[in-house]
N, CA, C and O atoms as CSV, one atom per row, in Angstrom:
chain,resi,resn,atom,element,x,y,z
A,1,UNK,N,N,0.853,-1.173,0.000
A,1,UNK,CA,C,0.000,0.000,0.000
A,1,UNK,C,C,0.896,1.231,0.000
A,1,UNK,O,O,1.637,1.344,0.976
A,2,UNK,N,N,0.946,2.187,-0.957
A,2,UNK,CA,C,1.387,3.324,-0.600
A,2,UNK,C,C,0.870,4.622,-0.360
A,2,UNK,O,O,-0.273,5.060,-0.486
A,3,UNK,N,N,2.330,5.358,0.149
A,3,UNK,CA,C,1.931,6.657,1.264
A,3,UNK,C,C,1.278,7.563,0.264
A,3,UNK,O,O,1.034,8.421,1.112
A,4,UNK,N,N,0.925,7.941,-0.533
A,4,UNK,CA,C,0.327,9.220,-1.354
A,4,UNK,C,C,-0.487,9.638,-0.650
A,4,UNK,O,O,-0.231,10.731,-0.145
A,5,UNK,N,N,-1.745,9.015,-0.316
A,5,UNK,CA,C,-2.693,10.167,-0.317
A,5,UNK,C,C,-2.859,10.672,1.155
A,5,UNK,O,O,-2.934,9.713,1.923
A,6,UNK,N,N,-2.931,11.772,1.726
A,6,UNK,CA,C,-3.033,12.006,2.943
A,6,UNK,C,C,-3.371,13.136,3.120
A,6,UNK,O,O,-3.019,14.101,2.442
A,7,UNK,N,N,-4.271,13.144,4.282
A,7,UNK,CA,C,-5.727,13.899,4.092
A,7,UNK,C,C,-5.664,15.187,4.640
A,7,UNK,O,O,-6.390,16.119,4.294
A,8,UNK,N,N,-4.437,15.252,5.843
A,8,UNK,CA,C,-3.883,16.681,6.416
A,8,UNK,C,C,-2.797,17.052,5.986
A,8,UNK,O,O,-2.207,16.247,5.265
A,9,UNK,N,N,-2.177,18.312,6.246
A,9,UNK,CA,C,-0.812,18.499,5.748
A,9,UNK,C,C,-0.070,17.501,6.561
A,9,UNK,O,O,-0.426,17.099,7.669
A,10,UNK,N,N,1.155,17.083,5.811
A,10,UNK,CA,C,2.304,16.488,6.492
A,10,UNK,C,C,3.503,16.983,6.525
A,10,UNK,O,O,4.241,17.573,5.736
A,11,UNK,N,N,3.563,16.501,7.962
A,11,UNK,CA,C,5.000,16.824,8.612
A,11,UNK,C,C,6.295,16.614,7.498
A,11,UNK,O,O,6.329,15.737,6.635
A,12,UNK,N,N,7.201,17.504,7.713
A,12,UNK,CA,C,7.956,17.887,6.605
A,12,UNK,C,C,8.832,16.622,7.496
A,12,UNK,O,O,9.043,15.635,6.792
A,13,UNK,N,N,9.369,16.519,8.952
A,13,UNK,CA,C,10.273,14.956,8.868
A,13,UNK,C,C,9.501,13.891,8.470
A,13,UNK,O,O,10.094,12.865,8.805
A,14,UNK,N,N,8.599,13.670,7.989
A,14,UNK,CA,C,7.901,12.529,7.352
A,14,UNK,C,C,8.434,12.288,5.825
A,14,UNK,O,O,8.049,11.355,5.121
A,15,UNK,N,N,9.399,13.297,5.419
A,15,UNK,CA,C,9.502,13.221,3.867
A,15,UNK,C,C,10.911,13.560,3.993
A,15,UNK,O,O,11.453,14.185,4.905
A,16,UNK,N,N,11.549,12.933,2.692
A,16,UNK,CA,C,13.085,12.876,2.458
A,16,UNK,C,C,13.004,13.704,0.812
A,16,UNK,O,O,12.001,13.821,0.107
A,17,UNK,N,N,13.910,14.022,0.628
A,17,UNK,CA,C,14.242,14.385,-0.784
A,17,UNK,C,C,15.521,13.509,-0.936
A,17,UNK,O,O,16.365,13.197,-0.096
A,18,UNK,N,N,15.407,13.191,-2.324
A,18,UNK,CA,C,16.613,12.519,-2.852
A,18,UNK,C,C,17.510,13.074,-3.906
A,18,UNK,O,O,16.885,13.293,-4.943
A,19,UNK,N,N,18.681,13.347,-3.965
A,19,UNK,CA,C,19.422,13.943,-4.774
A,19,UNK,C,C,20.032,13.488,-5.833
A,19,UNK,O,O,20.788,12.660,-5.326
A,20,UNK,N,N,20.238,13.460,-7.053
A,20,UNK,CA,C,20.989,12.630,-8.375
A,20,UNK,C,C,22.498,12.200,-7.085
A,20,UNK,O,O,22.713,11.130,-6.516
A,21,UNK,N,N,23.277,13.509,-7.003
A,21,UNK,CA,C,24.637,13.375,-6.158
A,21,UNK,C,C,24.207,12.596,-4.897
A,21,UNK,O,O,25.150,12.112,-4.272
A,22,UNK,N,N,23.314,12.438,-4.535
A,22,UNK,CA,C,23.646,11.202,-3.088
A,22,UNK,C,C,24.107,9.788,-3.758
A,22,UNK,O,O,24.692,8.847,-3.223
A,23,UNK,N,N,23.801,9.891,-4.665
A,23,UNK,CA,C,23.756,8.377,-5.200
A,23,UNK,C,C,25.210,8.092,-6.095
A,23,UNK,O,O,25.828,7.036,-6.225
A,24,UNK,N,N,25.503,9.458,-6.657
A,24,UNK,CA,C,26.578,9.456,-7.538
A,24,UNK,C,C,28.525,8.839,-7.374
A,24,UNK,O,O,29.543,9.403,-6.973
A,25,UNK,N,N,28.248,7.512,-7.898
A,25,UNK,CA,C,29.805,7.348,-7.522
A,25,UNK,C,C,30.661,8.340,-8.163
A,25,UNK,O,O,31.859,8.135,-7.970
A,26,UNK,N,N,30.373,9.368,-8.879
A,26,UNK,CA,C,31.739,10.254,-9.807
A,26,UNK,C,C,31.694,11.162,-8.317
A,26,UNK,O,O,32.580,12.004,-8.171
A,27,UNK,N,N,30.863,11.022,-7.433
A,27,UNK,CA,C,31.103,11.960,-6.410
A,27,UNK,C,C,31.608,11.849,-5.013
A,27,UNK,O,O,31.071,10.934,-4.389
A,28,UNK,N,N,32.477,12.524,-4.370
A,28,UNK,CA,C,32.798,12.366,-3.134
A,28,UNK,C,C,32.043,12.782,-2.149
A,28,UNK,O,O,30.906,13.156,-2.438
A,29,UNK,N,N,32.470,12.819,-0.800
A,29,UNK,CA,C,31.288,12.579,0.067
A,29,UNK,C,C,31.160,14.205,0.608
A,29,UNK,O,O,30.124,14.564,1.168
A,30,UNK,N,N,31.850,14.780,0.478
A,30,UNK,CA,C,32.234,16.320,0.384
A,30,UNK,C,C,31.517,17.207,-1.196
A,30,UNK,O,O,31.404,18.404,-1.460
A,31,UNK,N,N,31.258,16.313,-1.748
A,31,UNK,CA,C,30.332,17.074,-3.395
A,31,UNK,C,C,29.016,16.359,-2.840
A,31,UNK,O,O,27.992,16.854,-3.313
A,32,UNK,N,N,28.839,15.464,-2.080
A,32,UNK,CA,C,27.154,14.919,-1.629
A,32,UNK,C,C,26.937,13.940,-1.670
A,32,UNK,O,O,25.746,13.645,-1.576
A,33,UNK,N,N,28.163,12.601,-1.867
A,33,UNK,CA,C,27.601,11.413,-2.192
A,33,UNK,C,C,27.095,10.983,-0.590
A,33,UNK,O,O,27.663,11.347,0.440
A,34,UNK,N,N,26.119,10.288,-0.659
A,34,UNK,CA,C,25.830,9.920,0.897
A,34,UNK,C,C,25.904,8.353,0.848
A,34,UNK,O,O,25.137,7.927,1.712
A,35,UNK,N,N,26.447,7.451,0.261
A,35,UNK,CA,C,26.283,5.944,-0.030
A,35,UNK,C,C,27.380,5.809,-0.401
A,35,UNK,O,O,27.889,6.624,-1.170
A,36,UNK,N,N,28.159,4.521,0.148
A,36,UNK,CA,C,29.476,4.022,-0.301
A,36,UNK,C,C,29.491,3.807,-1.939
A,36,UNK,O,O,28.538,3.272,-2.504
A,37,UNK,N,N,30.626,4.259,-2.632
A,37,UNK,CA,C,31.076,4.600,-3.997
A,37,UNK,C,C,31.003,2.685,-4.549
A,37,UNK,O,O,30.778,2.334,-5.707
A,38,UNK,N,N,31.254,1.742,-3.389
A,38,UNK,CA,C,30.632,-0.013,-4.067
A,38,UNK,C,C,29.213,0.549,-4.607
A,38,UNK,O,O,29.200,1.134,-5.690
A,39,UNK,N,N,28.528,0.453,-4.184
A,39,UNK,CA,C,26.914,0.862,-3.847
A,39,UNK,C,C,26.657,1.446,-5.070
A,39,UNK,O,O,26.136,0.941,-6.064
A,40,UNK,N,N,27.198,2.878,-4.843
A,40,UNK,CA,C,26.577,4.014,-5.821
A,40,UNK,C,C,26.644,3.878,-7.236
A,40,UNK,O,O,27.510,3.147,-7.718
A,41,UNK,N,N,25.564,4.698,-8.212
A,41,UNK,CA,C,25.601,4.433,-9.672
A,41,UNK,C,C,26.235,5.551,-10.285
A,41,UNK,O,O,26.477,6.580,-9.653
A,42,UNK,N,N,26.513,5.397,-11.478
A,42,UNK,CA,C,27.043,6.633,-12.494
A,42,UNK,C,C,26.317,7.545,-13.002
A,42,UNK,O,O,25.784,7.312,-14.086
A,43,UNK,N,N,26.148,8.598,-12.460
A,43,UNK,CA,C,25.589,9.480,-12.923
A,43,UNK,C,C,23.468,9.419,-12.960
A,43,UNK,O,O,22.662,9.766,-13.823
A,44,UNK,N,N,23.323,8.895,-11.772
A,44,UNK,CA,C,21.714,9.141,-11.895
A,44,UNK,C,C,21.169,9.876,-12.116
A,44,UNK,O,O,21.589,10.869,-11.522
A,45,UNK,N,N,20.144,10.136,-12.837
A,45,UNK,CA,C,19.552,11.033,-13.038
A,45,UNK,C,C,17.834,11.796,-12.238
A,45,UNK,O,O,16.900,11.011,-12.403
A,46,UNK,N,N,17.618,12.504,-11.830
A,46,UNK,CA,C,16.197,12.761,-11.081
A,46,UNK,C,C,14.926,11.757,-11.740
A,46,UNK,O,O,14.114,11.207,-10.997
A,47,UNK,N,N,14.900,11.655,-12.811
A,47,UNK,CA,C,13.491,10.802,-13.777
A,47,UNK,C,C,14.059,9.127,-12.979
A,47,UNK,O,O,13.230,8.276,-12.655
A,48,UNK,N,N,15.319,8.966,-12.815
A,48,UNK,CA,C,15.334,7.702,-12.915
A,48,UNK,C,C,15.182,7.089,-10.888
A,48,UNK,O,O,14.690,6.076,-10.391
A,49,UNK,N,N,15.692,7.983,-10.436
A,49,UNK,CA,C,15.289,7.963,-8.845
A,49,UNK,C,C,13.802,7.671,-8.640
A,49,UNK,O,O,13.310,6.813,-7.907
A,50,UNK,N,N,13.068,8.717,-9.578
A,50,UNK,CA,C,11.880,8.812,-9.490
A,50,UNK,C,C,10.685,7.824,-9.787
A,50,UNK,O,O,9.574,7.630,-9.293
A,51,UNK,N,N,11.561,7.192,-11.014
A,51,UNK,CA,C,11.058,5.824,-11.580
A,51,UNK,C,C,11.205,4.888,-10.643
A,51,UNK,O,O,10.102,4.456,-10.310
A,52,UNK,N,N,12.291,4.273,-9.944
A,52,UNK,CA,C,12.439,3.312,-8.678
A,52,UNK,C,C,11.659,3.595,-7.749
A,52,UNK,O,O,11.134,2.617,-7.215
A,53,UNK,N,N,11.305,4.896,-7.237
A,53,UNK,CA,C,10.187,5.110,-6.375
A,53,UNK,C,C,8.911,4.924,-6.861
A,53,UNK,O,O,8.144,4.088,-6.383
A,54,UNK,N,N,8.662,5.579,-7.690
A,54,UNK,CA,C,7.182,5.153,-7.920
A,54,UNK,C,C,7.040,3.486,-8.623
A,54,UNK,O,O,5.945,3.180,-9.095
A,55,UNK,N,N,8.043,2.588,-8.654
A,55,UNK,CA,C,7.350,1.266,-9.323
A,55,UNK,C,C,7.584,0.721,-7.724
A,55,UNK,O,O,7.167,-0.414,-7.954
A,56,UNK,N,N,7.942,0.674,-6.254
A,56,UNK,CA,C,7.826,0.491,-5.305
A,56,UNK,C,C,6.494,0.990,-4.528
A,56,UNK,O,O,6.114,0.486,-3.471
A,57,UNK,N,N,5.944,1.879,-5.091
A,57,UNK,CA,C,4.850,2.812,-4.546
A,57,UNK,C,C,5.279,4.090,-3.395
A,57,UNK,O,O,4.512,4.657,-2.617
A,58,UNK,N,N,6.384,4.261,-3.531
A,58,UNK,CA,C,6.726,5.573,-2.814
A,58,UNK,C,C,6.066,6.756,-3.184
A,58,UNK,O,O,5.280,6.548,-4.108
A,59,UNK,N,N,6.099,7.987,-2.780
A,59,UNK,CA,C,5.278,9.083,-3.305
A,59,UNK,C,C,6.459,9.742,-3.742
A,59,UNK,O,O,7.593,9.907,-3.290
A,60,UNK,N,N,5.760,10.105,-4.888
A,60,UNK,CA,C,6.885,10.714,-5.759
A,60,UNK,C,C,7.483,12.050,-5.867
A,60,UNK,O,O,8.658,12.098,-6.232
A,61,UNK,N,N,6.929,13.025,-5.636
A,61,UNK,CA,C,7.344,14.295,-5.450
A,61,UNK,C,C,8.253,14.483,-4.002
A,61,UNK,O,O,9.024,15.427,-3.827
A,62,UNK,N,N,8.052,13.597,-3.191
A,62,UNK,CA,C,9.186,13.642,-2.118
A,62,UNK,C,C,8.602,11.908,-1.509
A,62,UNK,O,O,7.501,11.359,-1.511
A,63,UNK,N,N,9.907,11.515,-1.066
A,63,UNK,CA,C,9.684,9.993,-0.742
A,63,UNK,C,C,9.094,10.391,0.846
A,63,UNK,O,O,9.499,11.239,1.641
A,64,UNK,N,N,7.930,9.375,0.945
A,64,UNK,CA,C,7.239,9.446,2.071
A,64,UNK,C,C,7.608,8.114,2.809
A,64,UNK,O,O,7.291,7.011,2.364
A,65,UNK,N,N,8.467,8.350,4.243
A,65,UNK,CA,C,9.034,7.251,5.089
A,65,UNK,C,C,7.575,6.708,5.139
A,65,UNK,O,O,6.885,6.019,4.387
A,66,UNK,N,N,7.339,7.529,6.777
A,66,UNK,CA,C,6.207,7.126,7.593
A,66,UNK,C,C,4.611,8.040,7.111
A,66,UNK,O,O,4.332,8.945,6.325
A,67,UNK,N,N,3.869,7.195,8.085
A,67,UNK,CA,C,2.392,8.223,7.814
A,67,UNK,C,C,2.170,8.478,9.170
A,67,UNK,O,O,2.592,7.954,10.202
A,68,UNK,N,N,1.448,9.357,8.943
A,68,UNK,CA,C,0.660,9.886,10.288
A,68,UNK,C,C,1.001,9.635,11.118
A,68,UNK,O,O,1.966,10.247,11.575
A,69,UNK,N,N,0.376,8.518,11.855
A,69,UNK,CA,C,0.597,7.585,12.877
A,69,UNK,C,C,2.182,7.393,13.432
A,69,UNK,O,O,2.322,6.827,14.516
A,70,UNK,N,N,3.318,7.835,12.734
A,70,UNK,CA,C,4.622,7.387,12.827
A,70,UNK,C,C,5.202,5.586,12.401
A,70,UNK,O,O,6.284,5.054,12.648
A,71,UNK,N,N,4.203,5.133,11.826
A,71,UNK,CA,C,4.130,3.322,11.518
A,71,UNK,C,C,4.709,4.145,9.985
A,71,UNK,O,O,4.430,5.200,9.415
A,72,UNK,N,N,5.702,2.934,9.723
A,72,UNK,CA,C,6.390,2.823,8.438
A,72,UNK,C,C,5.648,2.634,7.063
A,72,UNK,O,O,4.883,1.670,7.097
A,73,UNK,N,N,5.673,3.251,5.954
A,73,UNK,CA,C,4.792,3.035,4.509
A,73,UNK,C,C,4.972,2.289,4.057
A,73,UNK,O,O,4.025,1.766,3.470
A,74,UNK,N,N,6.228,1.695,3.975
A,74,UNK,CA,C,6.795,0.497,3.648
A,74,UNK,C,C,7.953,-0.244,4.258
A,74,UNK,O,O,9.044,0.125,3.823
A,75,UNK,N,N,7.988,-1.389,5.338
A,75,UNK,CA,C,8.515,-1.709,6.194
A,75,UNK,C,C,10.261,-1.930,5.418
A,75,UNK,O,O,11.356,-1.699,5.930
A,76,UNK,N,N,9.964,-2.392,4.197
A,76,UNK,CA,C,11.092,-2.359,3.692
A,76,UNK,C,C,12.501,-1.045,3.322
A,76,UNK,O,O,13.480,-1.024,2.576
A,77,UNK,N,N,11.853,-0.049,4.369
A,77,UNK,CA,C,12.484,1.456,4.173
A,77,UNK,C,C,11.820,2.145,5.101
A,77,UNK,O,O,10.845,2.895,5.055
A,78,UNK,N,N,12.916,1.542,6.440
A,78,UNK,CA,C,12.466,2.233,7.444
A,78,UNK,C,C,13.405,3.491,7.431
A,78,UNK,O,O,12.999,4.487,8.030
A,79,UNK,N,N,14.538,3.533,6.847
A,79,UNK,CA,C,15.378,5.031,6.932
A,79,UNK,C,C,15.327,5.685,5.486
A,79,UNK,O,O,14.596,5.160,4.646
A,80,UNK,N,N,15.959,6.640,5.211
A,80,UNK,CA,C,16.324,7.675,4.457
A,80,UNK,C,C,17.611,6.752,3.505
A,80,UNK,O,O,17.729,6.557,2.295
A,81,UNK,N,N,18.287,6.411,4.463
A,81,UNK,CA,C,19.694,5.446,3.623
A,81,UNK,C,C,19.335,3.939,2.817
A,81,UNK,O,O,19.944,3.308,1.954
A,82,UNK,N,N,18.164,3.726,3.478
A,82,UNK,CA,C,17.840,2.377,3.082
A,82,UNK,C,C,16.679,2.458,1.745
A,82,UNK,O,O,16.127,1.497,1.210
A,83,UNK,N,N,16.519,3.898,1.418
A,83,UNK,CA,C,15.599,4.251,0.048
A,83,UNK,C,C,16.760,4.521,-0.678
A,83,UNK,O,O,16.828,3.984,-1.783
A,84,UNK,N,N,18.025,5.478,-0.191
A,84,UNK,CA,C,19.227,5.607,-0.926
A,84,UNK,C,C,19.585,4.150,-1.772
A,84,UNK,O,O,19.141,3.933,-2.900
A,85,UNK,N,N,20.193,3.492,-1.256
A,85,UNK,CA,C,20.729,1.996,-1.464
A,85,UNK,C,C,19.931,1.089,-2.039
A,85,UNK,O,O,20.553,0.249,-2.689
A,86,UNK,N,N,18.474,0.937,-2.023
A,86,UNK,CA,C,17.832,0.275,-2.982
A,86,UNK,C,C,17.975,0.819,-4.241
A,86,UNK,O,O,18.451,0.081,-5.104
A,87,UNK,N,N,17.506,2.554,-4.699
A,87,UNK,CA,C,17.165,3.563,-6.176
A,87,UNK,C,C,18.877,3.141,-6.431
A,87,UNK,O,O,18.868,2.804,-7.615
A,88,UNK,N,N,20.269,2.995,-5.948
A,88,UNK,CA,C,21.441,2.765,-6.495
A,88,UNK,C,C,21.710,1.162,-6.974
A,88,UNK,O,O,22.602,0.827,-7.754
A,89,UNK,N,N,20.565,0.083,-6.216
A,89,UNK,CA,C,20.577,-0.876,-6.743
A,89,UNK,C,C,19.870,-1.504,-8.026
A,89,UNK,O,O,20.217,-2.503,-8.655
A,90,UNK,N,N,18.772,-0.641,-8.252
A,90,UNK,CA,C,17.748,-1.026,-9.525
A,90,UNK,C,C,18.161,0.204,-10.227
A,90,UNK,O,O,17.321,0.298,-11.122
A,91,UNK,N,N,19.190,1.468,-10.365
A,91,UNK,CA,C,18.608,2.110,-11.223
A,91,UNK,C,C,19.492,1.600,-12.415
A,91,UNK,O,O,19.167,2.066,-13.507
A,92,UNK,N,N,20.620,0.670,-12.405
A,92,UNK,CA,C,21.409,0.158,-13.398
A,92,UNK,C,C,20.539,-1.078,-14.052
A,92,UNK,O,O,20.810,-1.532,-15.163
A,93,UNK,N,N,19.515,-1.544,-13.274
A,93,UNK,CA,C,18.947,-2.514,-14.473
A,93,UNK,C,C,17.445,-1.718,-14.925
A,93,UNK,O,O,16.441,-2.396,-15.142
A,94,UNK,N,N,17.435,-0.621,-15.006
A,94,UNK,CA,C,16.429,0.213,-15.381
A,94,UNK,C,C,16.695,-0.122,-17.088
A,94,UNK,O,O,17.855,-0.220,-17.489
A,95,UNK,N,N,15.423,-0.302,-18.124
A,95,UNK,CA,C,15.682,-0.472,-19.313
A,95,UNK,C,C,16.804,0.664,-20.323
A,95,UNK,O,O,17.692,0.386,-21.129
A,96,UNK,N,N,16.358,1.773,-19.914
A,96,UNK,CA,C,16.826,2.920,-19.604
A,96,UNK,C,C,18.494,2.906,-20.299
A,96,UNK,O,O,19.093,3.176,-21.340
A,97,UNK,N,N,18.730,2.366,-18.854
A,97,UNK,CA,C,20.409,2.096,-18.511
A,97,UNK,C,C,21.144,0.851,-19.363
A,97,UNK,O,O,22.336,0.763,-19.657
A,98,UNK,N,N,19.980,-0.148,-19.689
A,98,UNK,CA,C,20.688,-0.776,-20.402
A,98,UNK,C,C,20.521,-1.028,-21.395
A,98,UNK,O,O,21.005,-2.107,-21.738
A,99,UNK,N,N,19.853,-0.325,-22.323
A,99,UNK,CA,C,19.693,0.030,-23.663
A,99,UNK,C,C,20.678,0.936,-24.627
A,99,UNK,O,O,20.820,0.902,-25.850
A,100,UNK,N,N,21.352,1.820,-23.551
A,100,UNK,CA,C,22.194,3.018,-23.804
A,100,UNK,C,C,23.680,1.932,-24.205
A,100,UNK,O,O,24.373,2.185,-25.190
A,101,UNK,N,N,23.924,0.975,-23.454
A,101,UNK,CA,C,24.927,0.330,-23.184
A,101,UNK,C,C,25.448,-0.496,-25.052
A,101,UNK,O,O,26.592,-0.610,-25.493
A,102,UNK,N,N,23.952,-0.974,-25.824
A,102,UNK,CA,C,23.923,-1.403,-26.593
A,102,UNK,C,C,24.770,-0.742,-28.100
A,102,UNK,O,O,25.530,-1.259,-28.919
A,103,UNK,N,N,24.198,0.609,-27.944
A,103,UNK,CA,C,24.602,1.344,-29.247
A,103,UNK,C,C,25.683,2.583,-28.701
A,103,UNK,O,O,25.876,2.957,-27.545
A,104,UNK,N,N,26.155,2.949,-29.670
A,104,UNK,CA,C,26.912,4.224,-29.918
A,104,UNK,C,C,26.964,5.306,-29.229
A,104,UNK,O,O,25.809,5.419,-28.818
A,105,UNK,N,N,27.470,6.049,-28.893
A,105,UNK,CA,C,27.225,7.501,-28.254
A,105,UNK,C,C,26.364,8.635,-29.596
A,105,UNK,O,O,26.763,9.563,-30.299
A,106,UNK,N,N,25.253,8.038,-29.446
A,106,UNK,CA,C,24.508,9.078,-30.559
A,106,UNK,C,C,24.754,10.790,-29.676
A,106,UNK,O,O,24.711,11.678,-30.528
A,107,UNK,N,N,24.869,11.073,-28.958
A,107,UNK,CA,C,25.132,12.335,-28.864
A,107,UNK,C,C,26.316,13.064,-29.014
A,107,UNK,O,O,26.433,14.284,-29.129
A,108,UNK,N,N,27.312,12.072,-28.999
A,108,UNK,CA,C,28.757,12.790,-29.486
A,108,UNK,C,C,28.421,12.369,-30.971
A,108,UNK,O,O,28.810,13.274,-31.709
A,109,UNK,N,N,28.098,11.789,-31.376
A,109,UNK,CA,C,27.918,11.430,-33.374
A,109,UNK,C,C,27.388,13.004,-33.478
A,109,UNK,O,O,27.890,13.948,-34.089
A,110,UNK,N,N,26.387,12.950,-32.794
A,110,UNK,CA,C,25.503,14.389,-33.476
A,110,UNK,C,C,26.098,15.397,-33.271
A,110,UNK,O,O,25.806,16.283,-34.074
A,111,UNK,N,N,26.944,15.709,-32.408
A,111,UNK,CA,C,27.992,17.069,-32.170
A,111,UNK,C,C,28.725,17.018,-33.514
A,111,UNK,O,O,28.687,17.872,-34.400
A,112,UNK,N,N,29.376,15.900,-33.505
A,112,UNK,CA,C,30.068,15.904,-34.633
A,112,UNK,C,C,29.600,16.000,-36.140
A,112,UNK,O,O,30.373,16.310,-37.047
A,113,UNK,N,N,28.654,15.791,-36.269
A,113,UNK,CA,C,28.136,15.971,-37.366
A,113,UNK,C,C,27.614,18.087,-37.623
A,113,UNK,O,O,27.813,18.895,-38.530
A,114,UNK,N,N,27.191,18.129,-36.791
A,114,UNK,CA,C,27.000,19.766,-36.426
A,114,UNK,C,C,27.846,20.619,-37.109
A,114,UNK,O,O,27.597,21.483,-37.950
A,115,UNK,N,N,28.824,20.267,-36.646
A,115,UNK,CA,C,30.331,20.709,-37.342
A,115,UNK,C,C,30.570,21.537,-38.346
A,115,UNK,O,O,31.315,22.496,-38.547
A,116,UNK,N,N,29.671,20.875,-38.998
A,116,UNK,CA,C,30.164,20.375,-40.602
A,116,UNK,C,C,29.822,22.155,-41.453
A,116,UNK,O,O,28.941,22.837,-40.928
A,117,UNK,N,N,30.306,22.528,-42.259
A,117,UNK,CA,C,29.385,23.521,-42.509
A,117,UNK,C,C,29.427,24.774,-42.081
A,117,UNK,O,O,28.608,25.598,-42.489
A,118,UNK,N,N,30.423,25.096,-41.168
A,118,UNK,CA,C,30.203,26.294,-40.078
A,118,UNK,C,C,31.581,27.077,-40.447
A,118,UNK,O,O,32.121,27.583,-39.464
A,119,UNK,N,N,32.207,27.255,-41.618
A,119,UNK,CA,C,33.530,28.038,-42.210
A,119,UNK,C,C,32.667,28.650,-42.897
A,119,UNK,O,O,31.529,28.391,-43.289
A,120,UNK,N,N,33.583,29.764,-43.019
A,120,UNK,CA,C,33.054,30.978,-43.584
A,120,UNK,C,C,32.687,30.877,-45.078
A,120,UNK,O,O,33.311,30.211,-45.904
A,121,UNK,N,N,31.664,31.577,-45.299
A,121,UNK,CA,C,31.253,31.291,-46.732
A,121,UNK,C,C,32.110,32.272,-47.857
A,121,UNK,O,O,32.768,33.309,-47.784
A,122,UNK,N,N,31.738,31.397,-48.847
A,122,UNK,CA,C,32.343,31.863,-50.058
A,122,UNK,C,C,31.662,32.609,-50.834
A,122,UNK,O,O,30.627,32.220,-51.375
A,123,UNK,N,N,32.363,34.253,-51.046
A,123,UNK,CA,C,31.204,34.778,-51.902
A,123,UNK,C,C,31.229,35.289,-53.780
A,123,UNK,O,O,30.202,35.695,-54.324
């Protein structure tokens, strides 16, 4: 069952935000990584945090621990670190992530192709 809907305002320690850099192994723990660099993924992105939360049923605009009551939303994430460490464990088998792996760097192709064309004209 998840935390979404709730009927009064909620308590702001009831909710975590998650950062691309908590998760980021290119980052040290002094730039924001908050999860050991074993653990952490390359370069996450916000859509893809967001995706691991919501196919768990977390609430998505900010991850919701507990409800009301102080009882856990999902027993499987009773802390802040333990939502960290799962989104760094699924976001590498996200289709996403491993589709990219298959083909080319189409975005350096397309820089390069850009290029082309951009000397001064002849009149």
């Amino acid at each position: 069952v998840a935390c979404t809907a709730v009927r009064f305002p909620a308590k702001q320690d009831r909710f975590i935000c998650i950062y691309p850099a908590f998760l980021n192994n290119k980052k040290t723990i002094a730039e924001g990584r908050r999860i050991p660099t074993s653990k952490a993924v390359e370069n996450p992105t916000a859509t893809e945090i967001q995706d691991v939360c919501s196919e768990v049923g977390l609430n998505l605009k900010r991850v919701q621990l507990t409800q009301e009551d102080g009882s856990l939303c999902l027993v499987q994430f009773p802390s802040c670190k333990s939502v960290m460490l799962y989104a760094a464990e699924i976001i590498p088998k996200l289709k996403r992530r491993t589709q990219k792996r298959g083909g080319g760097d189409q975005s350096l192709q397309q820089r390069e192709g850009s290029k082309k064309g951009k000397g001064k004209k002849k009149k």
